[in-house]
C-alpha positions in Angstrom: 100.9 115.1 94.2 98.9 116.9 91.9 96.1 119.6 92.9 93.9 116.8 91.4 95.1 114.3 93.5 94.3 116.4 96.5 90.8 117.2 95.4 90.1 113.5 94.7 91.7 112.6 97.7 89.2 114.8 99.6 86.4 113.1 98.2 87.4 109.5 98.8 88.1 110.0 102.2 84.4 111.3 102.6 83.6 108.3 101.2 85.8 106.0 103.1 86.5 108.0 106.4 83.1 110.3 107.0 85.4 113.4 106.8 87.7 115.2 104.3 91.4 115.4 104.8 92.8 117.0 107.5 95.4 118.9 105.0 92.4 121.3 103.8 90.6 121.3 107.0 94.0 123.3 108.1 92.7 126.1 105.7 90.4 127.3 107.8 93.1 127.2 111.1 93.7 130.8 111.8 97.1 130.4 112.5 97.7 128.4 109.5 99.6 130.3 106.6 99.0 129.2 102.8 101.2 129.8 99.6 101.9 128.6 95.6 105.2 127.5 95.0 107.4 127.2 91.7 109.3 124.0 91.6 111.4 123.9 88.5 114.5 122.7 88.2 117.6 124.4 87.2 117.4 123.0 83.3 113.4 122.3 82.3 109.9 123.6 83.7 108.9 120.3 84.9 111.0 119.0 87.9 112.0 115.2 88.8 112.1 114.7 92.2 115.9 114.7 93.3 116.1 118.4 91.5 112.9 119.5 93.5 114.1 118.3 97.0 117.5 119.6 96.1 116.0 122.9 95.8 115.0 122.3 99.8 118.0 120.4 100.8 120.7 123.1 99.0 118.7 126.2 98.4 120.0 125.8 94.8 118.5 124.9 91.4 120.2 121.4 90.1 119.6 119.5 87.0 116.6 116.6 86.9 118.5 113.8 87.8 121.1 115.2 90.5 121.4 115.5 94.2 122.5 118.5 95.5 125.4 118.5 92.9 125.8 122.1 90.4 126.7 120.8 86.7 130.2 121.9 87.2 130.3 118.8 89.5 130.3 121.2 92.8 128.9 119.8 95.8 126.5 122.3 97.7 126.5 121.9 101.0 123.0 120.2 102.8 120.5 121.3 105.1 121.3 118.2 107.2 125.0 118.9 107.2 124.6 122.4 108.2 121.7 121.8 110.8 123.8 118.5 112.5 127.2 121.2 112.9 124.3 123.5 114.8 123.4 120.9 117.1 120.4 119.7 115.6 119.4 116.0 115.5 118.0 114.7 111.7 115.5 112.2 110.3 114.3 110.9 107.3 110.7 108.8 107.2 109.4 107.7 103.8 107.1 104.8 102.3 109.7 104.6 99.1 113.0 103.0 99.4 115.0 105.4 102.1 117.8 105.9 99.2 114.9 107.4 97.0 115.3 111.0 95.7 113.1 113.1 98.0 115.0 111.9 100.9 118.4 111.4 99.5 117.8 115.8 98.7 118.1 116.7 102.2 121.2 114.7 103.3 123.0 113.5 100.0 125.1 114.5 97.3 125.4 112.5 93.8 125.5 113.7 90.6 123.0 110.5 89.9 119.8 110.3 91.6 119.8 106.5 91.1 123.2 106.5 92.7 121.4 104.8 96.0 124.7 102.9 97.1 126.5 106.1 97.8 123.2 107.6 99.5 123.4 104.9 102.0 127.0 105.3 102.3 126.4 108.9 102.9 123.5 108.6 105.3 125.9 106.4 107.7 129.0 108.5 106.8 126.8 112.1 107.6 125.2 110.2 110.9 121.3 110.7 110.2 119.7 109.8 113.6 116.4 108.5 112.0 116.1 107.0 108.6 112.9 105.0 108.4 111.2 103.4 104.5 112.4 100.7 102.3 115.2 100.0 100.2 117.1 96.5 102.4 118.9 95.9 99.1 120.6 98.9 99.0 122.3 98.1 102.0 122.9 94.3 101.4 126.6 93.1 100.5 124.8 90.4 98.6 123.6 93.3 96.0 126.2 96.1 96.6 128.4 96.4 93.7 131.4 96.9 96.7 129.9 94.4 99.1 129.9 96.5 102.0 127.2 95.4 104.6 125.7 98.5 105.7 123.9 97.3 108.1 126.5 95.5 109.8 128.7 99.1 109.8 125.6 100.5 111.5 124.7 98.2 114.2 128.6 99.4 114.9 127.8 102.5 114.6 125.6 102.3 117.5 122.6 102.2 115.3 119.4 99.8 116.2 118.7 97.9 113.1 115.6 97.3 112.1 113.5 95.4 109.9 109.8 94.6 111.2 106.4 96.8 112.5 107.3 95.0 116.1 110.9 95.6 116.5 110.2 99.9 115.7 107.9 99.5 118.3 110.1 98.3 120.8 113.6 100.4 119.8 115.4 101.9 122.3 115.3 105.6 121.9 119.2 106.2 122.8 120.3 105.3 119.7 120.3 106.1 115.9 117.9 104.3 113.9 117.9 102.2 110.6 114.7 100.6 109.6 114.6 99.1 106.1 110.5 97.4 106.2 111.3 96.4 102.6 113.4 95.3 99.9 112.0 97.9 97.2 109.7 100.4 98.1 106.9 99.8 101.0 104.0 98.2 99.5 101.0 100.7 98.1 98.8 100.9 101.0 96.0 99.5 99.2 97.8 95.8 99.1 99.2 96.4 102.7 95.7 96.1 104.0 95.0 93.4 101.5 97.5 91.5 102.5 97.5 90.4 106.9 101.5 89.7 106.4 102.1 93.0 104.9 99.9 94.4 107.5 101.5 93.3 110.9 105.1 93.2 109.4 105.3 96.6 107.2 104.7 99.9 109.8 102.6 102.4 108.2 103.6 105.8 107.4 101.7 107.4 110.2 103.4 104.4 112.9 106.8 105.2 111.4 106.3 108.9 111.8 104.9 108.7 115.3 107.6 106.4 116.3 110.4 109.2 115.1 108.7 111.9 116.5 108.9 109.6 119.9 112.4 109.2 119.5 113.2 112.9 118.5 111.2 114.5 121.3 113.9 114.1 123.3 115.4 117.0 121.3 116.0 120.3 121.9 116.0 121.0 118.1 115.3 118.9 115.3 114.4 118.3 111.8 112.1 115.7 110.3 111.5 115.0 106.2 108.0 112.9 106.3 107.6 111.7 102.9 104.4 109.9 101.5 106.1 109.1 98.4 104.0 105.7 97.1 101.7 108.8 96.3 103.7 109.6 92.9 104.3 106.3 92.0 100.6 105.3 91.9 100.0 108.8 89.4 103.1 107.6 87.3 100.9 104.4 86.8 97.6 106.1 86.2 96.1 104.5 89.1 93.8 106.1 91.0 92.8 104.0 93.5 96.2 103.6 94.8 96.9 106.6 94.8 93.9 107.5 96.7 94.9 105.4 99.3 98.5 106.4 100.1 97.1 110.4 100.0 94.7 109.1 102.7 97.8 107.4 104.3 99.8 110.4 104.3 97.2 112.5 105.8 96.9 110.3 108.7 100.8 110.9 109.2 100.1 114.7 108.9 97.5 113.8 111.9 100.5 112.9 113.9 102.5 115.9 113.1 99.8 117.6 114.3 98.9 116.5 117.6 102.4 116.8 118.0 102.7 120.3 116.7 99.5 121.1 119.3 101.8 119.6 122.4 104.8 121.2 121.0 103.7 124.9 119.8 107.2 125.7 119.3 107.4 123.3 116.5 107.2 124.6 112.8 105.3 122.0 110.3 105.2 122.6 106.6 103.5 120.9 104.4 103.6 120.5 100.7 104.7 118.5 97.4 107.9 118.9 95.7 105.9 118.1 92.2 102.9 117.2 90.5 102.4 113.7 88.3 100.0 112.7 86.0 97.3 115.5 87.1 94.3 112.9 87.8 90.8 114.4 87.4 87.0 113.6 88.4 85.6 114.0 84.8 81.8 115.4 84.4 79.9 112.0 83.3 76.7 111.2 81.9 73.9 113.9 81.4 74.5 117.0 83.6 77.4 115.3 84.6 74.7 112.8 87.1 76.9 109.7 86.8 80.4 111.1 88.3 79.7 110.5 91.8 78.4 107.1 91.6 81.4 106.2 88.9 83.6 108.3 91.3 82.7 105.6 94.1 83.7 102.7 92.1 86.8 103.5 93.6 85.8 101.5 96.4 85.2 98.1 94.5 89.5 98.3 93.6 91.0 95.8 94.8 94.5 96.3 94.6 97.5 98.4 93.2 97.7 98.2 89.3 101.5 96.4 89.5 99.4 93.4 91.0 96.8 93.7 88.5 99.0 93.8 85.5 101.1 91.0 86.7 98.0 88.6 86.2 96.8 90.5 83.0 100.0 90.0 81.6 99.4 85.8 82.0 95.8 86.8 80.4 95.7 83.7 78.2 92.3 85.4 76.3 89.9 88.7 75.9 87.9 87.0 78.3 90.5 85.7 81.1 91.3 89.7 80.6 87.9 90.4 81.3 87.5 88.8 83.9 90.6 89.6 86.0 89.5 93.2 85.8 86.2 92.7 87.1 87.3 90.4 90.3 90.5 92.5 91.0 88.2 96.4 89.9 84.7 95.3 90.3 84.9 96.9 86.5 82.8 94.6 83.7 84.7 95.7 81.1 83.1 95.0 77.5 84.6 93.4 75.0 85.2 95.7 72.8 87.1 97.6 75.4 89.0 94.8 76.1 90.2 93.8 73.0 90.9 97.8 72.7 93.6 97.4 75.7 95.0 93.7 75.0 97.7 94.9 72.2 99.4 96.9 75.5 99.6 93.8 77.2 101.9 92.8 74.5 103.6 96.3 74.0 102.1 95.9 70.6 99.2 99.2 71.3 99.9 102.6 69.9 98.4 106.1 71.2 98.1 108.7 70.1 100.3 110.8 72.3 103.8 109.1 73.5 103.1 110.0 77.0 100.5 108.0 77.5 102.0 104.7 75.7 102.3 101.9 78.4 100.1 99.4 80.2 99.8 101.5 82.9 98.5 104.5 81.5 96.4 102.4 79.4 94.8 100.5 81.9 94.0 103.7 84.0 92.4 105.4 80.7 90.2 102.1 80.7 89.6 102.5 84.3 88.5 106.0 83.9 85.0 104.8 82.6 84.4 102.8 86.1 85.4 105.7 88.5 85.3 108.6 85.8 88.6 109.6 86.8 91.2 110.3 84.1 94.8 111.4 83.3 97.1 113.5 81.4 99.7 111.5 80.9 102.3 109.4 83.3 105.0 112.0 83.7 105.8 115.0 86.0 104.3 118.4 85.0 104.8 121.8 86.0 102.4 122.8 88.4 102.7 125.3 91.0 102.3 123.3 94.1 100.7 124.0 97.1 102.2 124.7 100.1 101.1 125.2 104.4 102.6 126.3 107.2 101.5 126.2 110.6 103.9 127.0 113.5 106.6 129.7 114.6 108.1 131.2 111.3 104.7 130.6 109.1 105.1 134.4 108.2 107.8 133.3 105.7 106.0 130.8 103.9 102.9 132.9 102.2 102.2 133.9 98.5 104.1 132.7 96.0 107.8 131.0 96.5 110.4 129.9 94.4 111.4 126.5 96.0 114.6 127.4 96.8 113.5 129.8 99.3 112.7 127.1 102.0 116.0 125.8 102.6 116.6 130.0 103.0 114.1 130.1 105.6 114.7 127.0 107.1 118.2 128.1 107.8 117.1 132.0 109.1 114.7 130.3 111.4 117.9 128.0 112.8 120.1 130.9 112.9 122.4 129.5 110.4 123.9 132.0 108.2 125.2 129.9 104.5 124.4 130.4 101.3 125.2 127.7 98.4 126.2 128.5 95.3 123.8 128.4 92.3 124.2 128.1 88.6 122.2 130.3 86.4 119.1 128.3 84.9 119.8 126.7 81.7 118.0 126.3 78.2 115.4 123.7 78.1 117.4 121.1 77.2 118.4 117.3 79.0 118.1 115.1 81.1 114.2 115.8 81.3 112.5 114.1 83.9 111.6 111.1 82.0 114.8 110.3 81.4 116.8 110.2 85.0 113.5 108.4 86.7 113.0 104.4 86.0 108.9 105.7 86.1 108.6 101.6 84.7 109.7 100.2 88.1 106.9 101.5 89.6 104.3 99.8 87.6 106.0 96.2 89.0 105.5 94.8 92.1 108.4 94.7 93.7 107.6 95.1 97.4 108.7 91.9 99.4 108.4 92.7 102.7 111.2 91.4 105.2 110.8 88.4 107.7 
């Protein structure tokens, strides 16, 4: 999440919800501390997002594409690991598959981010109470390379295994959770509520969060990673609307936290992004900049995510078929001229002028920036300083400006924990980047079959 995805954010949920988010509203708490944070990773400026959550999950810089692994192939020791040998009990909600890189960072260790066999493996082998997102297939023997059934070993394990909205709702909270909602990834939160099935099958990320805070309440101490992560794929395929929606998502889990937080003083919530992607922005249109709110609330007439949209374009038998699935899926009447401008893309036949911004995706979200007036850099990470709030016991230590490896430092001073990882000095700019360890393609596809 990009500052600019924030901002935006903000002003679609005026729009939609009457109010602005309740992440910014916290600004004015006055117990509520605020900070920048720098969130490179140990070999380039701009982070992926196993690197960045490594920086949490080890207090230690890695290379873009690794899990709490130094280059020497040392494996650092996680804030998971070290919290469950203090007693604490651990969980892991998140609207991407529960494998994915921003959860894997606090538990796992893999010298391959895209290693997500060995992250499930890990997640049984290391005990993580709650695990809660997508990502069935990773634990199927159907589609494991060893054919283990993972959820099998869990159930005896003790584990409830789950795979439906009703049966989280119902799950005994004296047992260790596995909920896999998905295949892939949860579906964008615009298409959930598009679709009824979706919508009573697939929990939301505020339900699952609200159902692990259930469970975990029971706690003396714990530690929960809440990850809104449909957030970055949406700004990796230059689609704002989407990516509206799952901000708006998130801050309705953040709500939960919250009300927790107020019945629970004693608990410490942080809240933040490990990167930014794509840096979306609310261009000045028309004279005196006059159209950009009304283009701005276009955003409203979008149907659905842009992997749904492209799957019909990419049928698109004509300019005009073209045309008109845009307007009925956008509410955007596209000219043709405009059209014909974006059809070579369809065919991976277009050219741009900068690389970054070469692919249907990013092509159909420059197109879609003269209906909502909102526009993008590119459809990669870049190095922001991210934002970062605290509200709780311990906020003291999360002000000003951070280096991300700091939090797993506090994290573990607040605990009373006393470890410290080795790090590896930072290395030339030099590979993998970003790009390169992250299939940022498989985002613009919909792959999001929900379970039965």
């Amino acid at each position: 999440m990009s500052l600019g995805t924030l901002t935006c954010a903000d002003h679609f949920s005026h729009l939609t919800r009457q109010r602005g988010l309740t992440w910014l509203q916290l600004y004015h708490h006055p117990a509520a501390y605020s900070a920048w944070m720098n969130m490179r990773s140990l070999n380039s400026l701009v982070t992926d997002s196993s690197a960045a959550s490594s920086s949490w999950g080890s207090g230690s810089r890695v290379v873009n594409g690794a899990v709490n692994e130094l280059p020497d192939g040392r494996d650092l020791r996680t804030l998971y690991q070290l919290l469950a040998e203090a007693g604490w009990k651990r969980g892991l909600v998140t609207t991407t598959e529960i494998t994915h890189a921003t959860p894997a960072g606090f538990a796992a260790n893999t010298g391959k981010r895209d290693d997500a066999e060995t992250i499930a493996t890990q997640y049984l082998e290391r005990r993580v109470e709650v695990l809660l997102g997508g990502g069935q297939k990773f634990y199927d023997p159907a589609k494991r390379k060893d054919k283990r059934d993972l959820r099998a070993q869990s159930r005896a394990r003790g584990y409830e295994v789950m795979s439906s909205l009703w049966q989280l709702a119902s799950a005994p909270t004296d047992k260790p959770w596995l909920g896999l909602f998905a295949e892939s990834h949860l579906p964008f939160t615009l298409d959930q509520r598009a679709d009824k099935r979706k919508l009573l099958t697939v929990p939301t990320l505020a339900a699952m969060t609200r159902a692990a805070l259930s469970k975990l309440q029971r706690e003396s101490h714990f530690i929960l990673q809440v990850e809104g992560g449909r957030v970055d794929h949406a700004c990796h395929n230059c689609d704002a609307a989407a990516a509206m929606h799952d901000q708006i998502a998130f801050d309705e889990a953040l709500e939960v936290c919250l009300e927790f937080q107020q019945r629970e003083p004693e608990t410490l919530l942080v809240i933040t992004t490990d990167h930014a992607t794509a840096n979306p922005g609310l261009n000045g249109m028309g004279d005196a900049y006059a159209k950009s709110p009304s283009l701005f609330a276009n955003l409203k007439l979008v149907r659905c995510s842009f992997p749904e949209i492209t799957g019909r374009l990419g049928k698109a038998a004509s300019v005009a078929e073209i045309r008109k699935i845009i307007r009925d899926s956008m509410g955007y009447r596209v000219t043709e001229e405009k059209a014909r401008a974006f059809e070579p893309f369809l065919k991976k036949k277009g050219k741009t002028a900068f690389d970054g911004m070469n692919s249907v995706t990013a092509q159909l979200g420059q197109l879609l920036a003269n209906h909502t007036g909102i526009s993008w850099t590119g459809g990669a990470h870049t190095a922001d300083y991210v934002p970062l709030l605290a509200i709780g016991p311990g906020t003291e230590r999360f002000r000003g400006f951070l280096e991300n490896v700091e939090v797993f430092r506090h994290y573990l001073a607040l605990a009373e924990v006393d470890y410290r990882n080795p790090e590896a000095p930072l290395m030339a700019e030099s590979g993998p980047s970003a790009s390169a360890v992250e299939d940022v393609a498989a985002y613009g596809q919909s792959d999001t079959a929900v379970l039965a």
